[in-house]
Backbone as CSV, one residue per row, in Angstrom:
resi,resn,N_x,N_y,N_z,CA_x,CA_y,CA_z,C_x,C_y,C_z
1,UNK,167.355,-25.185,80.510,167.719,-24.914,79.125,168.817,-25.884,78.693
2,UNK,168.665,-26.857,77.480,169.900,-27.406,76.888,170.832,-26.789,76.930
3,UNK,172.321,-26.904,76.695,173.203,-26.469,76.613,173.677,-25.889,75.176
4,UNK,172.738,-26.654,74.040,173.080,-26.216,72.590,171.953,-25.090,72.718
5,UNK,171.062,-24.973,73.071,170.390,-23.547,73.065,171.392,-22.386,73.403
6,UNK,172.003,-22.774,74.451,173.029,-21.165,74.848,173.557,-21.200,73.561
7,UNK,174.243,-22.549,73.243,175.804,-22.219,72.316,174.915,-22.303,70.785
8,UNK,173.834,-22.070,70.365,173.617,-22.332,68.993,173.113,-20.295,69.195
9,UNK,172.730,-19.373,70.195,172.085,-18.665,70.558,173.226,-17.481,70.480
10,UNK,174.805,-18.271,71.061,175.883,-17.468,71.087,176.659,-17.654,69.847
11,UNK,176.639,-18.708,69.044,177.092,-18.379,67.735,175.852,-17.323,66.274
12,UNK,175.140,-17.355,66.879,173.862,-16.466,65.964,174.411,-14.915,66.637
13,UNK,174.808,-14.735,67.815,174.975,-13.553,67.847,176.393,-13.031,67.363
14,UNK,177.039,-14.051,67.096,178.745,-14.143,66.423,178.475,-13.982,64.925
15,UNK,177.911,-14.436,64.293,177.007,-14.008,63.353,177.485,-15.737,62.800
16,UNK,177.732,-16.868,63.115,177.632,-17.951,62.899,176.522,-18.706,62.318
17,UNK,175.955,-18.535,61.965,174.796,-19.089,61.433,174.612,-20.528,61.004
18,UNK,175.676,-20.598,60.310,176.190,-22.212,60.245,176.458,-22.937,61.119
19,UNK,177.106,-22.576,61.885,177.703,-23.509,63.265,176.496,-23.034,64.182
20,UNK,175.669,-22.795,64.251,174.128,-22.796,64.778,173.819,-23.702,64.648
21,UNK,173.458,-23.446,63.468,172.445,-24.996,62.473,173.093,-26.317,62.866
22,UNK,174.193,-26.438,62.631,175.400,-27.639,63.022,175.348,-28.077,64.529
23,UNK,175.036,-27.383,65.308,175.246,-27.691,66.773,174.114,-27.881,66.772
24,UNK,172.792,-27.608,66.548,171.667,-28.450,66.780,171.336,-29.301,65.646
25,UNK,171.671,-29.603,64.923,172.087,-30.944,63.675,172.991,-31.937,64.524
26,UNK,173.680,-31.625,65.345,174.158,-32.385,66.195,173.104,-33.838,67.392
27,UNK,172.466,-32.645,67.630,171.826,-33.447,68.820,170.625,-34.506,67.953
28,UNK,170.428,-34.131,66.571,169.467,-35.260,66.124,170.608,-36.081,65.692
29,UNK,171.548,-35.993,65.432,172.480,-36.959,65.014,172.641,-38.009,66.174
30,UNK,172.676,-37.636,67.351,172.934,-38.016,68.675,171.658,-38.571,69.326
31,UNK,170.370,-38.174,69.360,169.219,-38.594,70.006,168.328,-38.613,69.294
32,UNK,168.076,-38.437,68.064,167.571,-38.555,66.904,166.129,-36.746,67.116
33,UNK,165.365,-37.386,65.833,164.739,-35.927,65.457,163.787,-35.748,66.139
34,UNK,163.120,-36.225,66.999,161.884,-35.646,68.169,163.069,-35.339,69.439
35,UNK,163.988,-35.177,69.645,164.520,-34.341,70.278,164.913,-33.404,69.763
36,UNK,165.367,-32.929,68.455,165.889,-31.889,68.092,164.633,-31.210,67.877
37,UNK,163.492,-31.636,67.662,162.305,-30.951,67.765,161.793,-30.344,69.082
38,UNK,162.209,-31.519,70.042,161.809,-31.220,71.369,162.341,-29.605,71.971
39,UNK,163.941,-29.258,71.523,164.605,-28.181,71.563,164.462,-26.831,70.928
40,UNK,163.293,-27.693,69.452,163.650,-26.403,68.884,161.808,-25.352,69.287
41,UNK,161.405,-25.861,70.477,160.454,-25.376,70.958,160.728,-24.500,71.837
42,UNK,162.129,-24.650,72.615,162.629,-23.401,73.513,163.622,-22.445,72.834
43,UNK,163.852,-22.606,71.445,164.517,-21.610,71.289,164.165,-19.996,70.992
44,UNK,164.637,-19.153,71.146,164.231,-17.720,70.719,163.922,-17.860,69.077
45,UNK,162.216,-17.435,68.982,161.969,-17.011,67.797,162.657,-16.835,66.864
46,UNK,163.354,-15.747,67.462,164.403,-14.778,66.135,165.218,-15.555,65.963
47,UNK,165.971,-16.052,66.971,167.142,-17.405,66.859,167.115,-18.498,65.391
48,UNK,165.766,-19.331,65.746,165.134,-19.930,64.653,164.962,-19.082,63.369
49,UNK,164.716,-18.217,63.530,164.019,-17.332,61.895,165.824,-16.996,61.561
50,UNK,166.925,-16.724,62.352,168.212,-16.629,62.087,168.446,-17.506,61.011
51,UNK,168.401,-18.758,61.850,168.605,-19.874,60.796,168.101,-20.043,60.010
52,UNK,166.289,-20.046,59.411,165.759,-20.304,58.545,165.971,-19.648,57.652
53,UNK,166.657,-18.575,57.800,166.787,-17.450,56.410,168.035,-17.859,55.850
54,UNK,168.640,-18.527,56.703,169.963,-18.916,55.783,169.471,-20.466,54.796
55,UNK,169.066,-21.094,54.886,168.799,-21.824,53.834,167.415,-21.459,53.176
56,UNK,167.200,-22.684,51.497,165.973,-22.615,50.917,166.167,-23.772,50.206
57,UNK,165.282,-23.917,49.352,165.005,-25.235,48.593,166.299,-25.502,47.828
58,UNK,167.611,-24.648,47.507,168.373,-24.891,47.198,169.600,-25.266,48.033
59,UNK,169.421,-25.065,49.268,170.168,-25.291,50.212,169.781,-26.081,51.306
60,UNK,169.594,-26.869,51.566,168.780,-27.681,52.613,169.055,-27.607,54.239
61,UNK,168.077,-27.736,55.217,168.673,-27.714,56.138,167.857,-28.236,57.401
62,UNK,168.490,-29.506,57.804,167.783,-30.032,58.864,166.861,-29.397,60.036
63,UNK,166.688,-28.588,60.622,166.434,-27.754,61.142,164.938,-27.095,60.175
64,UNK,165.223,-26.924,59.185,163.752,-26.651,57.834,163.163,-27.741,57.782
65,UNK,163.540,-28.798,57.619,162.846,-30.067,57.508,162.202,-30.466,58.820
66,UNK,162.458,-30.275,59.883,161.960,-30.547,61.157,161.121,-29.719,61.691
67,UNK,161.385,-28.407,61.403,160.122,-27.425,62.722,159.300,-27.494,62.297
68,UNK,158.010,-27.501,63.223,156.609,-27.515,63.170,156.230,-26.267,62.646
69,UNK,154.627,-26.843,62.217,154.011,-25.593,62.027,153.812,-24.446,63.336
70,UNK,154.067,-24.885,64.023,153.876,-24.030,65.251,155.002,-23.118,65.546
71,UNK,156.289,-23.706,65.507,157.407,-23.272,65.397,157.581,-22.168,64.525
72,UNK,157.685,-22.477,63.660,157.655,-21.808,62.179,157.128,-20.525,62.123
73,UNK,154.946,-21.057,62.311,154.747,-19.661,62.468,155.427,-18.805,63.569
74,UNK,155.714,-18.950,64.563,156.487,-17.964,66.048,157.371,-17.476,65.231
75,UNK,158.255,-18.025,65.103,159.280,-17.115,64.121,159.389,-16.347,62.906
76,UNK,157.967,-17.004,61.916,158.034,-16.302,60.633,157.489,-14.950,61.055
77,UNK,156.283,-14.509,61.576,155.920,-13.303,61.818,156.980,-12.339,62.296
78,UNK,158.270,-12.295,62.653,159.242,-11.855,62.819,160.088,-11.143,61.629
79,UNK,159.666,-11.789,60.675,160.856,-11.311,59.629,160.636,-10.211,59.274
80,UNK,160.026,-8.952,59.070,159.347,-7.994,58.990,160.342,-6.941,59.785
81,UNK,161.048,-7.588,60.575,162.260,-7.040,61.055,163.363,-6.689,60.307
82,UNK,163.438,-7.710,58.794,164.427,-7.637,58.069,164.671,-6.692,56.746
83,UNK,163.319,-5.852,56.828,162.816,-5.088,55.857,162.989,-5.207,54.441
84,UNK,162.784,-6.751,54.251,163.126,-7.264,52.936,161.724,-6.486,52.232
85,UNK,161.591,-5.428,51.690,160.364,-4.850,51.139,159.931,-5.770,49.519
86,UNK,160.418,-6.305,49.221,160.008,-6.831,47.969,159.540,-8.850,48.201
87,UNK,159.748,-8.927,49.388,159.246,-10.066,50.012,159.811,-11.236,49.229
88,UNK,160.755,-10.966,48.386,161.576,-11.903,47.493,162.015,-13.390,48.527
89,UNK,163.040,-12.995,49.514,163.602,-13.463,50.612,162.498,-14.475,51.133
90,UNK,161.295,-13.628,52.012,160.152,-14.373,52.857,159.421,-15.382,51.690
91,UNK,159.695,-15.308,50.635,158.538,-16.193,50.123,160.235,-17.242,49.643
92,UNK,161.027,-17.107,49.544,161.594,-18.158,49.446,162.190,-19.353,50.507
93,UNK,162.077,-18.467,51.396,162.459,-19.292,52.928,160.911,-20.361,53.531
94,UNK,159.455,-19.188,52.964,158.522,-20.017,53.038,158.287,-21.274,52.508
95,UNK,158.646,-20.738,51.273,158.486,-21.931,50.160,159.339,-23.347,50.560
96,UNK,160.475,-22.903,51.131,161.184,-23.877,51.274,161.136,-24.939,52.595
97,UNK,160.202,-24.190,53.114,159.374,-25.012,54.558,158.206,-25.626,53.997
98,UNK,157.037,-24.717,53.769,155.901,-25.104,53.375,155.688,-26.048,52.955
99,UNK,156.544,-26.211,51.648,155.918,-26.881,50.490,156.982,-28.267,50.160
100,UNK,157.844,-28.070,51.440,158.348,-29.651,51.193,157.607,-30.821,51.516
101,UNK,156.512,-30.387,51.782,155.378,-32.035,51.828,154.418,-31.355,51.482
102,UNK,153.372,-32.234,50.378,152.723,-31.711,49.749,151.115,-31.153,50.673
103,UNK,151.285,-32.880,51.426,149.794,-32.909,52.768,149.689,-31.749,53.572
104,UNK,151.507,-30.790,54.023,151.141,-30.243,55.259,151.157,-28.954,55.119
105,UNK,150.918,-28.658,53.234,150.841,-27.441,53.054,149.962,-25.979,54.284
106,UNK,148.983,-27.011,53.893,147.423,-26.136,54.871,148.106,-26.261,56.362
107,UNK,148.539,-26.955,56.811,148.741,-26.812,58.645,150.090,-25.629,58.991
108,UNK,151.003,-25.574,57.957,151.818,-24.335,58.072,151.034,-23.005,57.716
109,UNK,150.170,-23.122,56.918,149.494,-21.776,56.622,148.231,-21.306,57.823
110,UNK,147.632,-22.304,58.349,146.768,-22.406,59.287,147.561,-21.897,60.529
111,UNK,148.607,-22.422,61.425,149.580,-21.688,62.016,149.555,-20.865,61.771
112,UNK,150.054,-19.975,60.831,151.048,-18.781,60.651,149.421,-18.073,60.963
113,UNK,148.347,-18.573,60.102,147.026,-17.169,60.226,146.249,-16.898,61.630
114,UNK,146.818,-17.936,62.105,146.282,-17.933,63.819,147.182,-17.417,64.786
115,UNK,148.341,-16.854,64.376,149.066,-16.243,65.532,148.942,-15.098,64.881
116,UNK,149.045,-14.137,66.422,149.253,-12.737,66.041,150.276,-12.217,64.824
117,UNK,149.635,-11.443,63.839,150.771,-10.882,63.229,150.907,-11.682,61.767
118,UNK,150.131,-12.943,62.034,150.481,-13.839,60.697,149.649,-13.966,59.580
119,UNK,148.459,-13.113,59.582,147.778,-12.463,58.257,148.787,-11.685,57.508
120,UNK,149.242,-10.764,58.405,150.097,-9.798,57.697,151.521,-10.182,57.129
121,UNK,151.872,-11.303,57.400,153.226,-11.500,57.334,152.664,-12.757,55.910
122,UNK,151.342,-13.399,55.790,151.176,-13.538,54.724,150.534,-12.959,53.716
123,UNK,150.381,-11.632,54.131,150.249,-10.181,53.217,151.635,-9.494,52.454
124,UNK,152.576,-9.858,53.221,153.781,-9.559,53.005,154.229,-10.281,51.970
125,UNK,153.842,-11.751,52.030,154.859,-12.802,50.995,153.547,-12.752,49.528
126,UNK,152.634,-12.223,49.668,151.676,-11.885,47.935,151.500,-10.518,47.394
127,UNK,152.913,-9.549,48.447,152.363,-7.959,48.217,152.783,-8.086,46.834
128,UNK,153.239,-8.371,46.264,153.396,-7.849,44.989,153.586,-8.757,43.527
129,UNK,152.090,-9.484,44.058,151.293,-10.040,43.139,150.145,-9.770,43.060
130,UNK,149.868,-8.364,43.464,148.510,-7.651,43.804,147.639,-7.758,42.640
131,UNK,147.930,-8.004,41.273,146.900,-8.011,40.317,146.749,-9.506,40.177
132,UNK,147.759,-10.658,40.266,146.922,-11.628,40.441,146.291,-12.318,41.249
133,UNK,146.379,-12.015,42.510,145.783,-12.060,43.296,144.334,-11.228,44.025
134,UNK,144.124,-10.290,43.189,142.732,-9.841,43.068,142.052,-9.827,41.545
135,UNK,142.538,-10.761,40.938,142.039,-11.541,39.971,141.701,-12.679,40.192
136,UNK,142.625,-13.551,41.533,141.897,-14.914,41.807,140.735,-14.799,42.864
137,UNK,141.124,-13.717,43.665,140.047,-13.658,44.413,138.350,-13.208,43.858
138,UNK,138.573,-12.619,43.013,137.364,-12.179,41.760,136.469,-13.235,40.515
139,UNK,137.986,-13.451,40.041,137.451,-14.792,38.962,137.852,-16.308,39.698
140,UNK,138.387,-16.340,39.903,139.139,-17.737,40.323,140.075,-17.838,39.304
141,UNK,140.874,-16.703,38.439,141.709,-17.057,37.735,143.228,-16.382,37.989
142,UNK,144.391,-16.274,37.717,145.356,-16.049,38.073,145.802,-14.978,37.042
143,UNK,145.311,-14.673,36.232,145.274,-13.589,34.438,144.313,-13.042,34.612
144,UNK,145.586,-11.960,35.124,144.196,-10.589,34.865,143.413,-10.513,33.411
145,UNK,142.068,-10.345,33.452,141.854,-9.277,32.484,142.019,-8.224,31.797
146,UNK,143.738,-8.001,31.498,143.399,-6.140,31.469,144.911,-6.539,29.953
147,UNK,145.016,-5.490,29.135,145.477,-5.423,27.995,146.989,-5.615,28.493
148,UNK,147.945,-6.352,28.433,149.662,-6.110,28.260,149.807,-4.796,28.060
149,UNK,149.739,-4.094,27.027,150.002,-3.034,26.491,149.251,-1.932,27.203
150,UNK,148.464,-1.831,28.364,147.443,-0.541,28.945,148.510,-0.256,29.484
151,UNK,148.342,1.267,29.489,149.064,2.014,30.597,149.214,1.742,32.148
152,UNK,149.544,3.133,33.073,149.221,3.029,33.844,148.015,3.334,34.738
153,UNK,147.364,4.096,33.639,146.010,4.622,34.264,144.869,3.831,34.086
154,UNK,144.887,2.196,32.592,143.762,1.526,32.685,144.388,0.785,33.624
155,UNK,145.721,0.407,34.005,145.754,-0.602,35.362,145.232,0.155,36.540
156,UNK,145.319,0.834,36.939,144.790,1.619,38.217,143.494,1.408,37.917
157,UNK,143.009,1.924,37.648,141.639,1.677,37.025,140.639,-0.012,37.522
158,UNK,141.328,-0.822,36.451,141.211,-2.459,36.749,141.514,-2.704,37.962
159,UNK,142.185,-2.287,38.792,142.605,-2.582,40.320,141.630,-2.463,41.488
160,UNK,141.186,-0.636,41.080,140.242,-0.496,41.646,139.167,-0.764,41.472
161,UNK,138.527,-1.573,40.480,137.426,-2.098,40.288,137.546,-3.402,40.953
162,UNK,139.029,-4.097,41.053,138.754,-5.677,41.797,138.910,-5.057,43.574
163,UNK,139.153,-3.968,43.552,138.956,-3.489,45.307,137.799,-2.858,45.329
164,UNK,137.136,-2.493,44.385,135.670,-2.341,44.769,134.669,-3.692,44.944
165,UNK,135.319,-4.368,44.270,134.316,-6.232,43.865,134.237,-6.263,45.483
166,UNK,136.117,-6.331,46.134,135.580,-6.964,47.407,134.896,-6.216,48.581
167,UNK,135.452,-4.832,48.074,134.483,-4.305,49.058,132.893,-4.631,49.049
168,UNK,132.320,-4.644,47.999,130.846,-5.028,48.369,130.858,-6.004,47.803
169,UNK,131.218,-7.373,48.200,131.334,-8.800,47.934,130.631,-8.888,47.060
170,UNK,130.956,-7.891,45.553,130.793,-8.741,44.518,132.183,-9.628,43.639
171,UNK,131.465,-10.796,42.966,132.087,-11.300,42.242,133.278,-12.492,43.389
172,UNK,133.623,-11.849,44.442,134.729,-12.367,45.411,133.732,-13.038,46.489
173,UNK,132.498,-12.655,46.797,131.686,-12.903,48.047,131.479,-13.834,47.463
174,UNK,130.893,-14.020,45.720,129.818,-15.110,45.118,130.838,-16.774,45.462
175,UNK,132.037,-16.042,44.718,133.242,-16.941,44.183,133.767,-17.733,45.576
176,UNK,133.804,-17.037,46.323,134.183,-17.834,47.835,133.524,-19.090,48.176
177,UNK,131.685,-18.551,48.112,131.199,-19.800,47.736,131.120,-20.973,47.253
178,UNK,131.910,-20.987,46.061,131.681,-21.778,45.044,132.495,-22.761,45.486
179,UNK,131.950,-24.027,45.738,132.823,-24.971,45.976,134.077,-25.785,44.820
180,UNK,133.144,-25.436,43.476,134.406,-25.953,42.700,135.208,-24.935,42.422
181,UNK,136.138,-25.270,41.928,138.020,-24.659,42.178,137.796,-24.398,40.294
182,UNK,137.739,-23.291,39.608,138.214,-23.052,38.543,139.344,-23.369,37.790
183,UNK,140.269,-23.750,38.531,141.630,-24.131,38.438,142.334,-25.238,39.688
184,UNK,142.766,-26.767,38.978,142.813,-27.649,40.019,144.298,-26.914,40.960
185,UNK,144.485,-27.460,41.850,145.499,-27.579,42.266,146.724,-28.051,41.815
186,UNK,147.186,-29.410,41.003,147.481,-29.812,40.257,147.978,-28.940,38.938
187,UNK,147.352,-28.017,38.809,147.178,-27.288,37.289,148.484,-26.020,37.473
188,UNK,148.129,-25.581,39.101,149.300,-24.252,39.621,149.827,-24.958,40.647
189,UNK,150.738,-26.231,40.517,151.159,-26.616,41.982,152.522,-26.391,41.585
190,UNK,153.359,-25.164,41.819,154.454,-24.707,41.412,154.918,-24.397,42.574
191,UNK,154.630,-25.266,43.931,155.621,-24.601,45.046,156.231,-23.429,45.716
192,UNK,154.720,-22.590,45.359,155.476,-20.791,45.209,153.629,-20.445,45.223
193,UNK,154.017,-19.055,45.198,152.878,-17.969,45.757,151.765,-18.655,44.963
194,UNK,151.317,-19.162,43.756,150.100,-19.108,43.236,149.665,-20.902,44.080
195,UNK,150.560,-21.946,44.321,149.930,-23.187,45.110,149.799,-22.464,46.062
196,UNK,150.154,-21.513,46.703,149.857,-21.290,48.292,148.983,-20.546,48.538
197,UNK,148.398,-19.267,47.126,146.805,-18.809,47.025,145.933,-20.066,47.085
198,UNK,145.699,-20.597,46.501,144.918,-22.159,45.833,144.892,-22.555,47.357
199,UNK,145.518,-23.070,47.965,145.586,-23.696,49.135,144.958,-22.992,50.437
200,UNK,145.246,-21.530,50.114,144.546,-20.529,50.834,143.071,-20.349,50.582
201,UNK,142.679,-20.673,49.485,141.244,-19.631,48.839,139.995,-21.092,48.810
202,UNK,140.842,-22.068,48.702,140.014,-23.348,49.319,140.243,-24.068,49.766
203,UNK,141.181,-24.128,50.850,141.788,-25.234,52.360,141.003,-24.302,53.274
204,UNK,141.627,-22.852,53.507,141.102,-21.961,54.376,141.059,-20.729,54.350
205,UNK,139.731,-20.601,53.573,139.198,-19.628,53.211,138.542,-18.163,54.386
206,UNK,138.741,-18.266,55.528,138.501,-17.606,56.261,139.877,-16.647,56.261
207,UNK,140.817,-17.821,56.525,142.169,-16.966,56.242,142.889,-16.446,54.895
208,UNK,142.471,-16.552,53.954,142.473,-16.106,52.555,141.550,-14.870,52.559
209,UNK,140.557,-14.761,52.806,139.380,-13.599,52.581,140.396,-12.688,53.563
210,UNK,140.783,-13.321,55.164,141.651,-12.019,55.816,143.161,-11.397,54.824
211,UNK,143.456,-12.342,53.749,144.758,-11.519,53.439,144.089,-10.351,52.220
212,UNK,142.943,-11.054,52.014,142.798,-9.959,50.952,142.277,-8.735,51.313
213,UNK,141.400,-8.659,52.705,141.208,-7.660,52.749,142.401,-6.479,53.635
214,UNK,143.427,-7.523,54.218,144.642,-6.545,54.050,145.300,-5.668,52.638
215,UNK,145.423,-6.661,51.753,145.907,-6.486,50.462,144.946,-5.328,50.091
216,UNK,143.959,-5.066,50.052,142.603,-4.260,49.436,143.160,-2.932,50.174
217,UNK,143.566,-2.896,51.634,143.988,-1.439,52.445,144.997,-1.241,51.916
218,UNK,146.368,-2.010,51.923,147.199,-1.950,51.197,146.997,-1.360,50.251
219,UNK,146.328,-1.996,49.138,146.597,-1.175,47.670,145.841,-0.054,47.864
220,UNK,144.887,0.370,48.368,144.237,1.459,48.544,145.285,2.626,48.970
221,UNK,146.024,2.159,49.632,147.004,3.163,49.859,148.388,3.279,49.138
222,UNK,148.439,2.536,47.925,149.177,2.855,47.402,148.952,3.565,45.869
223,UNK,147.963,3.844,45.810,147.160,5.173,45.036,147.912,6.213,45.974
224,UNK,148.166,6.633,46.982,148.129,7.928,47.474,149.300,7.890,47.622
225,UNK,150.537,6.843,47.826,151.933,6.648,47.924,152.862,6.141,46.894
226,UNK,152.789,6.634,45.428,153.128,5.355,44.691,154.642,4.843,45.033
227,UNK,155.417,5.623,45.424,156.544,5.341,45.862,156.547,3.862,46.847
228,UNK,155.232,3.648,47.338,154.954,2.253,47.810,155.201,1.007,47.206
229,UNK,154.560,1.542,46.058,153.889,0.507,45.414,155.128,-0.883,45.180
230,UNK,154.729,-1.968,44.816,155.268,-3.200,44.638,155.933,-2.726,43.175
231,UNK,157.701,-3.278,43.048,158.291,-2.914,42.002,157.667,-2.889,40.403
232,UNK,156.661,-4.114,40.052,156.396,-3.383,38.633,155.222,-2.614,38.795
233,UNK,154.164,-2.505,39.461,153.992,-1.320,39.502,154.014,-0.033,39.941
234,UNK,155.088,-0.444,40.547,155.473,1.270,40.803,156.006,1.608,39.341
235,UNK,156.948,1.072,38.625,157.480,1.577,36.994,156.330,2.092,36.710
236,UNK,155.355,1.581,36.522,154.025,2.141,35.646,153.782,3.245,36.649
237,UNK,153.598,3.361,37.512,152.959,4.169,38.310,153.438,6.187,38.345
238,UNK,154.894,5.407,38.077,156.049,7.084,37.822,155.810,7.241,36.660
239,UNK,155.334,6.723,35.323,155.714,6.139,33.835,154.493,7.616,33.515
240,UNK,155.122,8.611,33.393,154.090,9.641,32.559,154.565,10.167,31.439
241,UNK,155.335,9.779,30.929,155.758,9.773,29.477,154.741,9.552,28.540
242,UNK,153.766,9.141,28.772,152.582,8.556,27.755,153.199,6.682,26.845
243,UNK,154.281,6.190,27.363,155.140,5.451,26.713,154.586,4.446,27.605
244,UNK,153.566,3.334,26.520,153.084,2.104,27.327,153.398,0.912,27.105
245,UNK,154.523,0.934,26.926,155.222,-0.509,26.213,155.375,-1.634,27.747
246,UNK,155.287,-1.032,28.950,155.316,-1.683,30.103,153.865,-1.753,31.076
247,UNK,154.598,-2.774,31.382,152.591,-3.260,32.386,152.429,-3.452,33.648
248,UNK,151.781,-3.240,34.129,152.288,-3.591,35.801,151.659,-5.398,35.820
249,UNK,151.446,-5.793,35.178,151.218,-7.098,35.298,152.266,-8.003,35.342
């Protein structure tokens, strides 16, 4: 074991986080960045995901710029530990790996869906974009169909009709097919959840069809829990006032 593994391992448990990052920012300073890569293959998962949560696209951090997709995924499936329930956090720490090169979008997402645990952990970072995301999986579009102004009972409603589509691969079975893209890449390349559907639903679509049909159990069960549900719609979901000025969209 390097010696900055102990001491980047014993300041994470000091709650150092910085002087982590810094002591292995060190050794690429010193032997340059396929060694600090070389290192950051023995470190503890959680160790790594320590650090990655402390920076994002607004904060930069050598260590983000360097780990592999391989890396990355080992540690991202971890965060689930942090019970960030609104996945605010995980999709910004993603974002800020992922999507700093435009080419290697697909090989971080390909990782993460091939290790244990990493469907779900990219179930986690679209839970609660559940209507547009079973709108893209349906139409190929990112806008729902359904009125601003409907309550909460025509959204429930519309929901369960795009979790019925996939259950018997209509509309989602046809659309998978379809080799052209309704919407370029180019058109939603916003570095955030809707480029990383797009990238999912036609880079690798095997692993896209698996988040949705997590997402589909998911929402299925959050009919029976609304206290579950993803923050705007849960508002609608408690909202029995008859008062529909709010949408879960």
């Amino acid at each position: 074991m390097h010696p900055v593994i102990f001491t980047s391992s014993q300041l994470i448990l000091a709650g150092d986080i910085l002087g982590a990052e810094k002591a292995l920012v060190a050794i690429a300073d010193q032997d340059g960045d396929h060694a600090l890569v070389s290192i950051l293959d023995d470190i503890q998962p959680n160790d790594l995901l320590a650090i990655m949560r402390e920076f994002d696209s607004s904060k930069e951090s050598v260590v983000n710029m360097l780990v592999t997709p391989e890396q990355f995924a080992r540690s991202i499936v971890l965060e689930k530990m942090y019970g960030d329930r609104t996945g605010e956090r995980l999709r910004a720490m993603m974002n800020a790996i992922i999507h700093r090169e435009y080419n290697a979008v697909s090989e971080y997402l390909e990782a993460i869906a091939e290790i244990e645990g990493g469907s779900e952990t990219l179930t986690d970072y679209f839970f609660d974009r559940l209507d547009e995301m079973f709108s893209f999986a349906s139409t190929g579009s990112f806008t729902p169909q359904l009125d601003p102004d409907s309550g909460a009972k025509t959204h429930n409603t519309w929901l369960m009709e795009r979790i019925e589509e996939l259950d018997h691969g209509q509309g989602f079975g046809n659309f998978i097919e379809d080799s052209r893209p309704l919407l370029s890449r180019s058109e939603i390349a916003d570095g955030d959840w809707m480029e990383t559907a797009w990238i999912l639903r036609y880079e690798l679509p095997d692993a896209f069809e698996e988040v949705m049909i997590i997402l589909r159990d998911r929402a299925q069960k959050l009919f029976e829990a609304p206290d579950e549900l993803p923050i705007p719609a849960r508002r609608d979901a408690s909202d029995t006032s008859g008062d529909e000025e709010e949408s879960a969209i």
